[in-house]
C-alpha positions in Angstrom: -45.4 124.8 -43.4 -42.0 126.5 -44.5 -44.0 130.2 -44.0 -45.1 128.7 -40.1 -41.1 128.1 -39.4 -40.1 131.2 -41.3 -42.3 133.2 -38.7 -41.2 130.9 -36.0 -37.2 131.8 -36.9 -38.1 135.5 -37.1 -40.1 135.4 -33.6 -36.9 134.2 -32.0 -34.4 136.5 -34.1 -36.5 139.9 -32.4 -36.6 137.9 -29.0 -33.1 137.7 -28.9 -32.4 141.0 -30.2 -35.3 142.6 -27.3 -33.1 140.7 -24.6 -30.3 142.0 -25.5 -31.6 145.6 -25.5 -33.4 144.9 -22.2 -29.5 143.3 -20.6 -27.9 146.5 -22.4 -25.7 147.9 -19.6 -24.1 151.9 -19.3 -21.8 152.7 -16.9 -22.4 156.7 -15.1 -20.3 158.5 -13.4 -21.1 158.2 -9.5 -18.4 160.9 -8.1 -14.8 161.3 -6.9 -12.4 163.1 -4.6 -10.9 166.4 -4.9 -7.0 165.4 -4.9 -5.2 167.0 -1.9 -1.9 169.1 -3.0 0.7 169.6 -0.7 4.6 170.6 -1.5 8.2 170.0 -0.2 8.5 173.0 1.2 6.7 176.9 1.3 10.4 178.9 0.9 12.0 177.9 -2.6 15.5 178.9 -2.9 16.6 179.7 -7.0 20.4 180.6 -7.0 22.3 181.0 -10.2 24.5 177.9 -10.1 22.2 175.1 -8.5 19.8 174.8 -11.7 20.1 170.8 -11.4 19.4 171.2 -7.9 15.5 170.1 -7.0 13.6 172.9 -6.2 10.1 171.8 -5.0 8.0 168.5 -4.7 4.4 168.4 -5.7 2.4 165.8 -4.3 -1.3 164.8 -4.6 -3.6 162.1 -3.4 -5.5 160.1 -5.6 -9.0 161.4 -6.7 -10.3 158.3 -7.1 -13.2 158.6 -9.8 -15.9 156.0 -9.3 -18.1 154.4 -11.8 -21.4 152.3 -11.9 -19.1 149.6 -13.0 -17.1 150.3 -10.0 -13.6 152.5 -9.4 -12.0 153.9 -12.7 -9.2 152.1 -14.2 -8.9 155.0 -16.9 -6.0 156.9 -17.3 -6.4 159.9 -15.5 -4.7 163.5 -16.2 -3.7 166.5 -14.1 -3.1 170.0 -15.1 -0.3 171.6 -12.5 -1.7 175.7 -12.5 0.7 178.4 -11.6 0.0 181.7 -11.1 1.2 184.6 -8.6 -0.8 185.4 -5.3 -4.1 187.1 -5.9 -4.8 186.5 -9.5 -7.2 183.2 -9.0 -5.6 181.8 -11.4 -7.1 183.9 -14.6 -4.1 186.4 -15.2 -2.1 186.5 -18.3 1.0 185.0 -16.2 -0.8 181.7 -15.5 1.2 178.6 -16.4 -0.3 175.2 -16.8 1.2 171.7 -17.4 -0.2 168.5 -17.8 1.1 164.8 -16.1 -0.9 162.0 -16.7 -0.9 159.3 -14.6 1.5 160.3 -12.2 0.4 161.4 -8.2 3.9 163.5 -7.8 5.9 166.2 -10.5 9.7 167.3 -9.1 10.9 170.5 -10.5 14.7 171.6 -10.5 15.9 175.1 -10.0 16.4 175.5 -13.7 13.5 174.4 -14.4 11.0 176.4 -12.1 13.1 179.5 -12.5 12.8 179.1 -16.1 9.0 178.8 -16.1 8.7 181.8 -13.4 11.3 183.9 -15.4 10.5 183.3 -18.7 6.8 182.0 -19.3 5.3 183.9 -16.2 8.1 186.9 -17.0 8.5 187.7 -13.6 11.5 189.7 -14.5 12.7 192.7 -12.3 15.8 194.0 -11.4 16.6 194.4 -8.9 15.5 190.6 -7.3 12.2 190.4 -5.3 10.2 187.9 -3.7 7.3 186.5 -5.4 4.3 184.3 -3.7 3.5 181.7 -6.1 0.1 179.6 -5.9 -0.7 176.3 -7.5 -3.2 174.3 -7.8 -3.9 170.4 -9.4 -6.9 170.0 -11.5 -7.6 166.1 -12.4 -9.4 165.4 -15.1 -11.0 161.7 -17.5 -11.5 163.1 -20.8 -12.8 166.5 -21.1 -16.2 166.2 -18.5 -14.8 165.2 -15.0 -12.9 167.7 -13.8 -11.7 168.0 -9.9 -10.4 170.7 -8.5 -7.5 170.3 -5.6 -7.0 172.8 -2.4 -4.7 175.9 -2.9 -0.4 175.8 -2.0 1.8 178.4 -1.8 5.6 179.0 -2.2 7.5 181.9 -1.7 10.5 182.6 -3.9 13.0 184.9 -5.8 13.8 184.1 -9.4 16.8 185.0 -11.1 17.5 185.7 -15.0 17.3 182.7 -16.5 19.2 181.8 -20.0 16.7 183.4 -22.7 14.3 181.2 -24.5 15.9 182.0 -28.2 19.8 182.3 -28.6 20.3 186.0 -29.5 22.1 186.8 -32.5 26.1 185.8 -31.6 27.6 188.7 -33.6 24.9 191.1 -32.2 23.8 191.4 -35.4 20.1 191.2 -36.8 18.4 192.0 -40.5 15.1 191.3 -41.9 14.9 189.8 -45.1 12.0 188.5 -47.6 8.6 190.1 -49.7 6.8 191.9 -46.5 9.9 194.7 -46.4 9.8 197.4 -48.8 12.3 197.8 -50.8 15.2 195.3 -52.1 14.3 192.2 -54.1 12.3 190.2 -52.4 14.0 187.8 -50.0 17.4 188.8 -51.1 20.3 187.6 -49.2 22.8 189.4 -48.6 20.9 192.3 -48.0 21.9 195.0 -50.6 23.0 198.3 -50.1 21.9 200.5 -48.8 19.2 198.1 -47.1 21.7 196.3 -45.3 22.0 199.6 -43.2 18.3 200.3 -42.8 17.0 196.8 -42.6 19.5 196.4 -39.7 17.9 195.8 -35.9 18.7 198.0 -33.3 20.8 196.4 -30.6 18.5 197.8 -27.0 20.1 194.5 -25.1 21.6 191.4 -25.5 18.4 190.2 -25.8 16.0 192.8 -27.5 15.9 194.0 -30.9 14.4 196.9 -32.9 13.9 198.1 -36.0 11.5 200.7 -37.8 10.7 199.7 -41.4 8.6 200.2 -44.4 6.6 197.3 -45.2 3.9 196.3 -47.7 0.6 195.0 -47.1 1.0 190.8 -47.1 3.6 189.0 -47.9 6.2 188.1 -44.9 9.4 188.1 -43.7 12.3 186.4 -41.6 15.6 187.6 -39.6 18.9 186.6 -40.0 22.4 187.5 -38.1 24.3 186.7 -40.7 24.6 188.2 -44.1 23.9 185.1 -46.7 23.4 182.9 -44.1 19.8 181.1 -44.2 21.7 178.4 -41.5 20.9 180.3 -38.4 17.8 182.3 -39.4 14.9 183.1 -37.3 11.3 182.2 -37.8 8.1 182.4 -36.3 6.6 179.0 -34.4 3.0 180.3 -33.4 1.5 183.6 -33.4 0.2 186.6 -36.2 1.4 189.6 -38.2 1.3 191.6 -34.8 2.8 189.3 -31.9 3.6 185.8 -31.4 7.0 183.3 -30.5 9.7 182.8 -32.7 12.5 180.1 -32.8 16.1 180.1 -34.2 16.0 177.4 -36.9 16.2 177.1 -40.8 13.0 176.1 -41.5 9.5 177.6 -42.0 6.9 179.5 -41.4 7.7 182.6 -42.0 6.5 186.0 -40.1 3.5 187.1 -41.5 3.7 190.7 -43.2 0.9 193.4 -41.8 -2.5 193.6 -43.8 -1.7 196.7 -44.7 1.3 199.1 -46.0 3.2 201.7 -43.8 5.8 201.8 -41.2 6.0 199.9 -38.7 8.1 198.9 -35.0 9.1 195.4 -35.3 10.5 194.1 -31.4 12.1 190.9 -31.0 12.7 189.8 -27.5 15.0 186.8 -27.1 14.4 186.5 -23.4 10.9 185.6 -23.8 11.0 184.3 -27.6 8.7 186.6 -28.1 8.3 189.0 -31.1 6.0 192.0 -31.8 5.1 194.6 -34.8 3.0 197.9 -34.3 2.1 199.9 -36.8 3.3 203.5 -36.5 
């Protein structure tokens, strides 16, 4: 008899756990809108002085991603592409941002000529005009993505303040185990070192020095002789290229692979830094 209600208990346990199965419910993705982009305005005027001024209003509708379950209520994200006219938006110069949530993104005059001047480097002297193209693509996670219309602004940017503060003396040594020569990461920089481990002055913004350096190892700058306070060191990048930030902290710059001379540029403009083996 127990056996009979043992089986009986069982019988309903798998019953239950079939009807669940069977009532199991997924939810598919049934489609959505491409937003719609439009701006404030097509002329954008970037004048040294107005940088808190707004500049230009992006708008977009809502794409409104649909679900078997019904609309979405899942946060969705947009990624705000930049690039100049004719590049289709797969140039070196393209700039993307991401809002989430939000239908609108306001940019000041600062801002926009600091992304046009700095991160696109649209930098020429003297001023031109530059036709600018955006575009908004929305996106829930990483598999629905929608792709808005095409806008266009027309505008001339001006030099904006450079990305890194440049040295305030004008003043710029490397120092640490990459550079041949001294005791490693000595500061001061002994003579005669302090001489030929000085940058070059090209700008107020760019820097240059030719130097021996060992395979490995690395390196930072500083403007001030046994100052580590308001050093230089790299953010992102490798031995050859990559940004660079004024702060006392690490990393360092990575030293080349291998030994030689080498061109080391620092441009504090872009925050940019490069090293090319001569």
């Amino acid at each position: 008899m127990k056996n009979i209600f043992r089986l009986l208990a069982l019988s309903v346990f798998v019953a239950g756990i079939s009807s669940c199965e069977k009532t199991e419910k997924k939810d598919y993705y049934e489609g959505g809108t491409p937003p719609v982009l439009t701006t404030s305005t097509s002329t954008v005027s970037l004048e040294p002085g107005q940088e808190a001024n707004t500049a230009i209003v992006l708008n977009w509708t809502n794409p409104d991603y649909k679900f078997t379950s019904g609309t979405s209520s899942q946060d969705v994200n947009y990624t705000i592409e930049m690039d100049t006219l004719g590049a289709n938006f797969s140039s070196s110069k393209k700039v993307s941002s991401v809002v989430a949530k939000d239908l609108t993104k306001s940019y000041t005059v600062g801002e926009l000529n600091s992304i046009l001047g700095n991160d696109m480097r649209l930098q020429l002297t003297p001023r031109r005009n530059y036709t600018i193209q955006l575009r908004v693509i929305s996106s829930i996670g990483s598999v629905v993505k929608l792709t808005s219309n095409i806008v266009s602004f027309v505008t001339k940017p001006f030099q904006p303040p450079p990305k890194v503060e440049p040295p305030v003396n004008g003043t710029l040594w490397i120092v640490g185990n990459a550079p041949s020569g001294p005791p490693a990461w000595s500061n001061p920089v002994p003579a005669p070192y302090d001489v030929s481990f000085k940058f070059t002055k090209l700008s107020n913004t760019l820097y240059e020095l030719t130097v021996p350096m060992l395979g490995g190892g690395g390196y930072k700058l500083i403007q001030i002789q046994g100052d580590w306070g308001s050093q230089y060191h790299m953010t992102t990048g490798t031995w050859n290229a990559g940004d660079f930030e004024k702060k006392d902290s690490d990393p360092q710059f990575p030293g080349p692979p291998l030994s030689g001379n080498y061109k080391i540029t620092v441009d504090f403009q872009l925050g940019k830094y490069t090293a090319i083996k001569l």
